[in-house]
N, C-alpha and C positions, 0 to 999 in steps of 0.2 A: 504494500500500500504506500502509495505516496502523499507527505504530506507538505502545504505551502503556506509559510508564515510570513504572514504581508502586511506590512506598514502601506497602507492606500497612497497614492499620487497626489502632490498637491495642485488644488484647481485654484490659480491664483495666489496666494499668501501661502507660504510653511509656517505647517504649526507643528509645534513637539505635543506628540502622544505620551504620556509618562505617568499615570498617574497622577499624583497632585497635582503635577505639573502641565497644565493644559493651557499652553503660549505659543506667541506668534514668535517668527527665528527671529526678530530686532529684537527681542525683549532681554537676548543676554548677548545678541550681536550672530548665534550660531546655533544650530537646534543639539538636542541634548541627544545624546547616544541612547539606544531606545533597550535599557537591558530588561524589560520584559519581556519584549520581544526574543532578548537571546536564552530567558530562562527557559521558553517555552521551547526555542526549538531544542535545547540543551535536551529537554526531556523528548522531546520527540524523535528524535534522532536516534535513542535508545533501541528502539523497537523497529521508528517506518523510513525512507528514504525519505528526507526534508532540504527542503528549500527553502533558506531566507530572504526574500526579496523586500528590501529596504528602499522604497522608492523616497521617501523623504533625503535619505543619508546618501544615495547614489544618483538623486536628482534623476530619477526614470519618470518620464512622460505617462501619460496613461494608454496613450495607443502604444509603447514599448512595454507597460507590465501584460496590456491584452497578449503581445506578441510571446513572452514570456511564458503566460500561462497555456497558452496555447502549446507549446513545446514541451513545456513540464508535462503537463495534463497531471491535476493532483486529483486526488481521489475527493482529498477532503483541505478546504482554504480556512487559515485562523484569523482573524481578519482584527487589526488594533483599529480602537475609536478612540474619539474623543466628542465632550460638546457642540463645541464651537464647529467642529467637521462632520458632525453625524451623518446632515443631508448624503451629502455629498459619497462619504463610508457606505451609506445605504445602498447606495447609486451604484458603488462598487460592486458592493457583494450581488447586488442581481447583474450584473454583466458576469462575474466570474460564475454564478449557478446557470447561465446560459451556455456556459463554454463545458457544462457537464459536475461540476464539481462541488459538492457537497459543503455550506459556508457554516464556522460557527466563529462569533464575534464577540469582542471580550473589550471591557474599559468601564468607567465611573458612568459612563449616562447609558448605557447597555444594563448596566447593574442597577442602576436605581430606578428603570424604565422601561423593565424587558415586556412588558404584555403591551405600549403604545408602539412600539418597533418592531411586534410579529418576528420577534426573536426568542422567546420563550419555551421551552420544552414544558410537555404536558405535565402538570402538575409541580411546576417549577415557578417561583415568585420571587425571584431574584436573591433568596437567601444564598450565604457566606460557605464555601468547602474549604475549612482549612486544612491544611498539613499537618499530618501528626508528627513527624518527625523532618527538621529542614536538612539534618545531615546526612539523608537518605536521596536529595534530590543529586542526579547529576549537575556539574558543573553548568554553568550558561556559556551558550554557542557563540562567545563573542570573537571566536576568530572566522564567522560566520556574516556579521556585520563590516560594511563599510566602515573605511576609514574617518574614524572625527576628528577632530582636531580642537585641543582646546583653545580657547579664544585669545589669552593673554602672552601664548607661546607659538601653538601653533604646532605645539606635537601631538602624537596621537594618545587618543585617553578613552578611557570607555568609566560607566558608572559601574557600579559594585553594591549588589544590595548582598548585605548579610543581615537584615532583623524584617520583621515584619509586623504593624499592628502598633493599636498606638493606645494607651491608657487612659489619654487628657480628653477632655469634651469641649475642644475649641467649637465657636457656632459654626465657621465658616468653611471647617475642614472636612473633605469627603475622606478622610483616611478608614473613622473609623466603619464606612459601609464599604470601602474594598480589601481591608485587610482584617478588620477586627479591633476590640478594645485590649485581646490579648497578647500582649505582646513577647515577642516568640525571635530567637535568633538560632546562626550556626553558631555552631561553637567555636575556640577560636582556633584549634587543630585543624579544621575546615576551613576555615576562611586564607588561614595558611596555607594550606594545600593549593588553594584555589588563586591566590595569590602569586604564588611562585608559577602555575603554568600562565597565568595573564602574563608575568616576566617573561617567559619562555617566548609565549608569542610575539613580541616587541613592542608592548602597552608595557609602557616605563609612569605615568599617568594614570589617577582611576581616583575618583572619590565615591565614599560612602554614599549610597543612595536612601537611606535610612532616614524614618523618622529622627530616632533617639538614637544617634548613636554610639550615647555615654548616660544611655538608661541605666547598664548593666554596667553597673563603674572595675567591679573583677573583671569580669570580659575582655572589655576595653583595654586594660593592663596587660590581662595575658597575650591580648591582639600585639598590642604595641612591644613588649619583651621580646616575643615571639619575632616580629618585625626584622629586630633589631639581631636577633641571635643568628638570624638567618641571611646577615647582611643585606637583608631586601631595603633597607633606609639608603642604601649610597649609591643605587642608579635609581630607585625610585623615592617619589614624591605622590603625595597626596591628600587629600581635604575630606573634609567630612561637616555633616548639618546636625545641628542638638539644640538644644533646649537650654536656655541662660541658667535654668533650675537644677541641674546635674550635671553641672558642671564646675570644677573645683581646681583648686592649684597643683593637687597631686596629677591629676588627670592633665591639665596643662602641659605640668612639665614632661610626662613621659610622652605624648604625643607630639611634643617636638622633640625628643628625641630619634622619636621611628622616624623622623621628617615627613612630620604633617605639616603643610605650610601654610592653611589655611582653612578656618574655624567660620561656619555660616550660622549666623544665628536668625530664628524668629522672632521679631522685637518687637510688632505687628503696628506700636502705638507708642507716641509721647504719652499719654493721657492717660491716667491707671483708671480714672473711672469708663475709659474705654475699651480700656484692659478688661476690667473685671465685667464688664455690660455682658463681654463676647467671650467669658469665662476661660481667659488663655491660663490664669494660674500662676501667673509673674509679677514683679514690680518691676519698676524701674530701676530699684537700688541693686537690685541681682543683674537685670543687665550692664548696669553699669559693670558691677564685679569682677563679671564673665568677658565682658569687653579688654579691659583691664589686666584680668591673666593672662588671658591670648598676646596680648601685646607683649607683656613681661615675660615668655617664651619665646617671642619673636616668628608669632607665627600671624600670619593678615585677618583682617576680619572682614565679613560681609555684615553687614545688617537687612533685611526682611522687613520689609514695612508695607501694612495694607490701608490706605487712602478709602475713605467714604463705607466704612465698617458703620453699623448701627452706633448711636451713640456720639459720631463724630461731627464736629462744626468746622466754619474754617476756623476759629479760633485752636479749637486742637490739633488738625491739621500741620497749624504754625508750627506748635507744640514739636509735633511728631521731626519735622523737617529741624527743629534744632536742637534735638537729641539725636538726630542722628550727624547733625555737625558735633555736639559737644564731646561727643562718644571718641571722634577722632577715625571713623572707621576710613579702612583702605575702600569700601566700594558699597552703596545701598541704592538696593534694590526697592522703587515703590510700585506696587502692585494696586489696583483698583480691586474691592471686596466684589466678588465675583459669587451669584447663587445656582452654584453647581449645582445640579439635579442629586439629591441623596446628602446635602448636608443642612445642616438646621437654619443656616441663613436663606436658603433658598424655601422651606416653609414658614418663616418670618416674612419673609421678601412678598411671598403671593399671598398672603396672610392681611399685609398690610397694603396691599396694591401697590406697593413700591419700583413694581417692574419699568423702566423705561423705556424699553424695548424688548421682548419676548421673542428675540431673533438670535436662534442658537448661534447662529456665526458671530453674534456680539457677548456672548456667555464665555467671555473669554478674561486673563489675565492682565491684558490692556486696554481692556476698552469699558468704558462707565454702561452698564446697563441698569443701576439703581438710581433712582431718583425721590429723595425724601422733600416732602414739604418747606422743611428749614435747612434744608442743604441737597438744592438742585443738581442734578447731574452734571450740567453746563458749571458751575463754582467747583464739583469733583474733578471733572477734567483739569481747570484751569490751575490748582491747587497740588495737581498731579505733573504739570506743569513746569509750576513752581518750586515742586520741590525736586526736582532735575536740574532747571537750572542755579538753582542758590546750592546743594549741595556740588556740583561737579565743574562748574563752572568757579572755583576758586583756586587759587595758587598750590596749599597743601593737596588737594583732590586732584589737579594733574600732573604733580608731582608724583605723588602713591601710584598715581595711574602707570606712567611712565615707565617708572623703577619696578612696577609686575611684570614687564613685558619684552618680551625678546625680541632683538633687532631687530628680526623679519616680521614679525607682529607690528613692531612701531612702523616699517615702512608701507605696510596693510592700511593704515588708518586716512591718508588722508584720500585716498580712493575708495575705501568700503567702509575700514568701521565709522569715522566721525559721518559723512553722510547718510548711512543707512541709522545708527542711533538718532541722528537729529528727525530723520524722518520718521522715525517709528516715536520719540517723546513727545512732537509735537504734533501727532494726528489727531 
C-alpha cells in the first residue's frame, strides 16, 4: 500500500501549517518546517511505501502536486490543514479523491469541526487519541522534508517536538483540543537518540517545538547533560519555547551550556489584569525574571505578545509594546488574538458577536478578525502597527538584529527580508 503525506499548494499567500502555529510566511520572514508532517510519515513508513510531498517547503505549484500524485498513485492521501486554508485544503482533497485515492485530513479546524467538513468517521466527534507511550513512536521522517532554512543564518534547521499537551487553560490557545491537558514527553534517552541521527543527517539547527519545554525541569537537565556528554553542543545549536513560570536559573545555566542560544517566551501582555482576564497564569514580575536569566547565560530572547486579546484597550496595548522594550529582548513577536475554531476565545468571540469578519482566510495570526465595541479592529490593526515600528525601529533592536545574523542573511535583507517584513506589518 502506498501512502502520501501532503502539505496542500499555496493558492496565493504561504501559510505554515503547524499547529499552534497557523501564519502567513512574512510573519517570521520564512514558513516553519512542518514536523508533523515528518512525524507522520516517520510512522508510516514503518509499514507502507510513503511519500512526502511538501508543497509549501519545495514551492510545488498545484498543477505539479496533481502531476505528482498522478505518478505516485497513493492508495490513501494524509492531507495537513489549517484555518485560514481550509477552503482551499478542501478543494485539494476532492481533486486528489478524483485521481482515485482515499483522503484523510488532520489539523486544529478538522478537529474542532469535523461533522461541518464531511470529514468525520461514523460515530467519531472529533475527540483526542493519545499515545500511550511516545518512546514507542519511530523517529520523524525529516530527512524526508525539504530543505528550510533558518531565517537569521540561513542554514538548514528543522523543529523537534519531544512533549506533547499542555496543563494551563490559556482562552486563546487550541493546544489543549489537539494535544490534551496531559502532558506527556520522550524521554530524554530518546530525544538523544533522535538527536544524534538529525546530526547525522546534516541538521546542525533544530529547536524544540514544544509547548513546555522546561515543564519537566529533571528532563530538561538530563536532555541538556546528555547534550553535552555527547559533544552534540559544539557543531550544534538550538532554541527552545517555555513558559516565564518554569523557568529558573538552574535550568538557564545548563541550557546554555548544551548551546541553547535562544529562549522564546509567551508574555502575551503588559497588563496583568489582561493576563489574568485570559487566564495565562503569569505576572509580569516572573517574566521579567525569566527575561533576565536568559540574558545572564547569554542566550537571546524572543518575547510573544498577542494584540486585541479580550480585556485589552489601546491604553494596555501601550503597556504591552513597552514591556516588551523595557525587557530589552533581542526580537518580539506581536501576534493579533486570533479565534481558532476549538479554543475558548473563539466561543467568547461568537458569544459576544465580536467577529469582524467570519472569513477563514482572515482567522489567521496576522490579521484582526475581532472587533470589540471599545476597541475596534481598525485601533487593533493600527496598535499592531505601532508596536513594530516603536519596538524595531530603534538603535538597540537593529543592532541585536544585526549581530543574530550571518553575512549571507545580512546580504538577504535589503532585497527580501526588510521589504517583505515591511509588507507583511503594515497590511
Amino acid at each position: 500500500m502506498k501512502v502520501l503525506i501532503l502539505n496542500p499548494p499555496a493558492f496565493g499567500t504561504k501559510f505554515t501549517r503547524e499547529g499552534r502555529c497557523q501564519s502567513e510566511a512574512d510573519t517570521w520572514l520564512e514558513n516553519f518546517p512542518p514536523s508533523t508532517l515528518a512525524s507522520i510519515a516517520g510512522s508510516t513508513r514503518e509499514k507502507y511505501k510513503t511519500k512526502l510531498l511538501d508543497c509549501i517547503g519545495s514551492n510545488i505549484s498545484f498543477k505539479q502536486m496533481i502531476n505528482e500524485i498522478k505518478s505516485f498513485k497513493p492508495d490513501f492521501t494524509i492531507i495537513d490543514t489549517s484555518t485560514p486554508t481550509i477552503n482551499s485544503d478542501l478543494k485539494v482533497a476532492e481533486e486528489v479523491k478524483k485521481l482515485g485515492s482515499k483522503t484523510i485530513m488532520y489539523g486544529e479546524h478538522i478537529t474542532a469541526k469535523p461533522k461541518s467538513k464531511g470529514v468525520a468517521f461514523d460515530n467519531f466527534d472529533g475527540g483526542i487519541w493519545q499515545e500511550p507511550d511516545l518512546d514507542k513512536l519511530p523517529f520523524p521522517a525529516y530527512d524526508l522534508l525539504p530543505d528550510y532554512k533558518y531565517p537569521l543564518t540561513l542554514e538548514k534547521w528543522t523543529f523537534v517536538r519531544s512533549g506533547r499537551g499542555c496543563p494551563f487553560n490559556c482562552h486563546y490557545c487550541v493546544v489543549p483540543l489537539m494535544s490534551g491537558r496531559k502532558t506527556r514527553y520522550h524521554s530524554a534517552e530518546y530525544m538523544l537518540k533522535q538527536l544524534q541521527w538529525i546530526d547525522s543527517i546534516g541538521i546542525h539547527v533544530w529547536m524544540f517545538w514544544d509547548e513546555l519545554a522546561t515543564l519537566n525541569k529533571k528532563r530538561m537537565l538530563d536532555l541538556c547533560n546528555g547534550i553535552i556528554r555527547l559533544g552534540l553542543n559544539k557543531k550544534n545549536k538550538w532554541f527552545c519555547t517555555t513558559r516565564v513560570d518554569v523557568f529558573d536559573e538552574e535550568l538557564a545555566k545548563n541550557m546554555s551550556k548544551a548551546n541553547c542560544k535562544m529562549v522564546a517566551f509567551g508574555l502575551e501582555s503588559g497588563n496583568q489584569k489582561v493576563l489574568d482576564q485570559n487566564e495565562k497564569q503569569i505576572t509580569i514580575q516572573q517574566a521579567e525574571t525569566a527575561v533576565r536569566l536568559a540574558k545572564k547565560y547569554k542566550m537571546r530572547t524572543i518575547g510573544h505578545f498577542i494584540l486585541g486579546l479580550p480585556g485589552s484597550t489601546e491604553e494596555t496595548e501601550h503597556q504591552t509594546i513597552n514591556l516588551a522594550k523595557k525587557l530589552k529582548l533581542d526580537f518580539a513577536q506581536f501576534y493579533i488574538a486570533t479565534p481558532f475554531p476549538g479554543s475558548r476565545l473563539y466561543k467568547t468571540v461568537i458569544e459576544n458577536n465580536w467577529f469582524k469578519d467570519k472569513n477563514w482566510k482572515k482567522i489567521e495570526q496576522g490579521s484582526v478578525s475581532i472587533s470589540y465595541p471599545h476597541f475596534p479592529a481598525s485601533r487593533i490593526h493600527h496598535m499592531r502597527r505601532k508596536a513594530y515600528l516603536n519596538f524595531y525601529l530603534r538603535p538597540s533592536a537593529i543592532i541585536k538584529g544585526l549581530t543574530a545574523m550571518s553575512p549571507k542573511a545580512i546580504l538577504k535583507m535589503p532585497f527580501s527580508y526588510i521589504p517583505t517584513f515591511f509588507r507583511w506589518m503594515t497590511k
